[in-house]
Every structure is written in structure tokens, then in C-alpha cells.
C-alpha positions as CSV (number, residue, x, y, z in Angstrom):
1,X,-3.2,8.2,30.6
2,X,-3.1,11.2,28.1
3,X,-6.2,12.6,26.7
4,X,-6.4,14.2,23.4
5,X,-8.3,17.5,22.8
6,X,-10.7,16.4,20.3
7,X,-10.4,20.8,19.3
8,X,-6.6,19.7,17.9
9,X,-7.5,17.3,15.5
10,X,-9.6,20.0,13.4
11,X,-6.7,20.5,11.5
12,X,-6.1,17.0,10.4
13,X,-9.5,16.2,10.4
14,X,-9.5,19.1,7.4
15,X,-7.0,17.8,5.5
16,X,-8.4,13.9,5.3
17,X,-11.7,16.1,4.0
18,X,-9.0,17.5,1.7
19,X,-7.4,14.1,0.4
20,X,-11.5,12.5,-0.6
21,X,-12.2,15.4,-2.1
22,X,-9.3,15.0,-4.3
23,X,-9.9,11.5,-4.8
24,X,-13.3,11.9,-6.2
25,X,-11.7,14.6,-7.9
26,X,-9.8,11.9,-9.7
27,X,-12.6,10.1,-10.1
28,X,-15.2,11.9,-11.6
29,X,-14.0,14.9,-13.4
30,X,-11.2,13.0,-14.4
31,X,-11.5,8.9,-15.0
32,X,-15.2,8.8,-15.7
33,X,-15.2,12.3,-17.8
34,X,-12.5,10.6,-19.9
35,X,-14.2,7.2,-20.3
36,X,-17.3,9.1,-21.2
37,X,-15.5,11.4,-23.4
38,X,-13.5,8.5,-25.3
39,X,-17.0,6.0,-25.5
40,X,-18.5,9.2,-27.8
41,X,-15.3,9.4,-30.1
42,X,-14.9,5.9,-30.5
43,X,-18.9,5.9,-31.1
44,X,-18.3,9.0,-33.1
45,X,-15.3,6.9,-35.2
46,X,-17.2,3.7,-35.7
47,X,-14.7,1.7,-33.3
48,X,-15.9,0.3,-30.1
49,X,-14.5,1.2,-26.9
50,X,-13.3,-1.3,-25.0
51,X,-12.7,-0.1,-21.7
52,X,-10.7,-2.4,-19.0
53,X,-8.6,-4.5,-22.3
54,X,-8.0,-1.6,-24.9
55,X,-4.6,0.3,-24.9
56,X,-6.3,3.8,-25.1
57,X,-3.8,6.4,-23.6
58,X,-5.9,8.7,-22.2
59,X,-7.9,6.1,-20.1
60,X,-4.3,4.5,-19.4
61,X,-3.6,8.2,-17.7
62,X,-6.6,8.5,-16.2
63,X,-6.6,5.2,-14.1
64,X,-3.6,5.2,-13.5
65,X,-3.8,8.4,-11.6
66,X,-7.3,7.2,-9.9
67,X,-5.1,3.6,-9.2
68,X,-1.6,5.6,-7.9
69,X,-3.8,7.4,-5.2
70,X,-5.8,4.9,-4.3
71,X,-2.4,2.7,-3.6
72,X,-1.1,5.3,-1.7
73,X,-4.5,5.6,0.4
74,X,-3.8,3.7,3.3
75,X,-0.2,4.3,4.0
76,X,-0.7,8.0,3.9
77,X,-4.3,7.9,6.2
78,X,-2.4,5.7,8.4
79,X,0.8,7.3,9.0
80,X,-0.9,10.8,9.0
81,X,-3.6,10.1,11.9
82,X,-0.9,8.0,13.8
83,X,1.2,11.3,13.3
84,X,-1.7,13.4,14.6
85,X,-2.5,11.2,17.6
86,X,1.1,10.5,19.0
87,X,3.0,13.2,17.5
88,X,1.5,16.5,16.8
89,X,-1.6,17.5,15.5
90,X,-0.4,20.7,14.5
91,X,2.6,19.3,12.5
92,X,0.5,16.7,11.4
93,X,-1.8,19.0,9.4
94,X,0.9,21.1,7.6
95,X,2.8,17.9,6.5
96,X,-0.6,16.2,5.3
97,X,-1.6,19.8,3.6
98,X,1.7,19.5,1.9
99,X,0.8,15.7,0.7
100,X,-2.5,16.4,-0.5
101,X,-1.3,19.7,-2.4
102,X,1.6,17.4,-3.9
103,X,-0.8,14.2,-4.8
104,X,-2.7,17.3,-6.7
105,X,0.1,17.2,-9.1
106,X,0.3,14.0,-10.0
107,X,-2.8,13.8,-13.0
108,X,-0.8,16.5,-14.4
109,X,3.3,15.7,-14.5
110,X,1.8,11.6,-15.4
111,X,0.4,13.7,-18.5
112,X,-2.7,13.0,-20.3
113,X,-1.6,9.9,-22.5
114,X,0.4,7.1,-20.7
115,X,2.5,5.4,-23.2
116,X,4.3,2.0,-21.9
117,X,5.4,3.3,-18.2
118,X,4.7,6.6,-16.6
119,X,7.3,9.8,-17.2
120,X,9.8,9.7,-14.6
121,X,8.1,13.9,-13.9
122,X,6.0,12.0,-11.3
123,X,8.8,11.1,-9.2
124,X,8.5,15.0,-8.3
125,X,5.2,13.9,-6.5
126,X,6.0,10.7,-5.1
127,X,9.8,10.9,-4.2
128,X,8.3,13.6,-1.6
129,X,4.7,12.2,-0.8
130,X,6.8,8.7,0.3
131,X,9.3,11.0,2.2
132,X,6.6,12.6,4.3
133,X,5.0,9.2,5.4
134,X,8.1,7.5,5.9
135,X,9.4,10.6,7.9
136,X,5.8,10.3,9.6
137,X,6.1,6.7,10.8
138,X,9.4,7.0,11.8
139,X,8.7,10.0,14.1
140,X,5.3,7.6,15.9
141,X,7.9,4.9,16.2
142,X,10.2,7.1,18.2
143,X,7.7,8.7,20.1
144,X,6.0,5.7,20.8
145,X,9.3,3.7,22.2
146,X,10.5,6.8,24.0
């Protein structure tokens, strides 16, 4: 039986600290900071905000950011620590640095009003951030059957 040296899995460890902290990035400074921001214009306007049925396109951006990384939450936690454990720790980290510093992108090339779909700029975050994990599982799969 194999024993992992807990020491190696600092490095991951790091970046899944990394990945919350940019998930209540999302979710603070940016979804609730908008909502809060748009309740006091609307107030402000005389209109009423509705929150979860309007079509505002700033709150549109905003979740859907929040929603984008949250849907990509378990695939890349999973892959990533499977990575660590059977693959490399080491590697593990870099390519999971590299995911979090591309998922930091995203807010920013989806822009700050979503009208009808997303911008196709945000494939420059995803086409890579599914890459990696795909890449990552494939690489446990062959170390685990090998």
C-alpha cells in the first residue's frame, strides 16, 4: 500500500483555499454588491426591483458568473484532488493555479450586462478550464488502470 506525504498536498491544499476565496469573491463583492447596488437605483427610480423574475442585465451577469462557477465546482474539486492523490501533487497544483487564475476571468470577458446568451469571450475561460479537468481525469484513469 502507498502512503501519501500529507507535506505534498500543501500545494493543492492552497489552491482549493484559492478557488473559495474566489467564489465568495463572486459572491459578495460581486452578486450581492450588485443586487444591493441595483435595489437603491430602482428605489432611487421609483420602480421595484424584482430580483429572481426581472430581466435586469447587470444581476443577469452577476449570477450568472456566481451560477457558471458554482456548476463547474464539483468537476474541477473532483478531478483536481483525484489528480493530486493518484497523479502528482506537484502537477496538480500548477494545473489547478492555472484554473483558478483562468475562472478569475470569467466575471470580466461575460461583461457586466448579459443580454439573451453570454459573449462567446468566455469560451477563452472555459474552452481551457474543461481542458484541464478533462486532461486531469483522463491522466487518474490511466494511472489508476496501469
Amino acid at each position: 500500500m502507498t502512503t501519501i506525504d500529507i507535506n505534498a498536498l500543501q500545494g493543492p491544499a492552497l489552491v482549493t483555499v484559492g478557488y473559495f476565496l474566489l467564489w465568495y469573491y463572486l459572491l459578495i463583492a460581486i452578486q450581492r454588491q450588485t443586487k444591493y447596488r441595483l435595489q437603491a437605483e430602482y428605489q432611487a427610480q421609483g420602480k421595484v426591483f424584482d430580483r429572481y423574475f426581472g430581466q435586469d442585465e447587470e444581476m443577469l451577469a452577476a449570477d450568472r458568473a456566481v451560477a457558471n462557477t458554482l456548476e463547474q465546482m464539483g468537476p474541477f474539486l473532483g478531478s483536481f484532488w483525484l489528480f493530486a492523490v493518484f497523479v502528482s501533487p506537484t502537477q496538480a497544483t500548477f494545473l489547478g493555479a492555472a484554473y483558478v487564475a483562468l475562472r478569475f476571468f470569467y466575471p470580466l470577458l461575460l461583461g457586466k450586462r448579459l443580454v439573451n446568451m453570454q459573449p462567446s469571450t468566455v469560451y477563452f475561460v472555459t474552452i481551457p478550464c474543461y481542458l484541464i479537468v478533462w486532461s486531469m481525469l483522463a491522466r487518474v484513469v490511466w494511472a489508476v488502470l496501469s
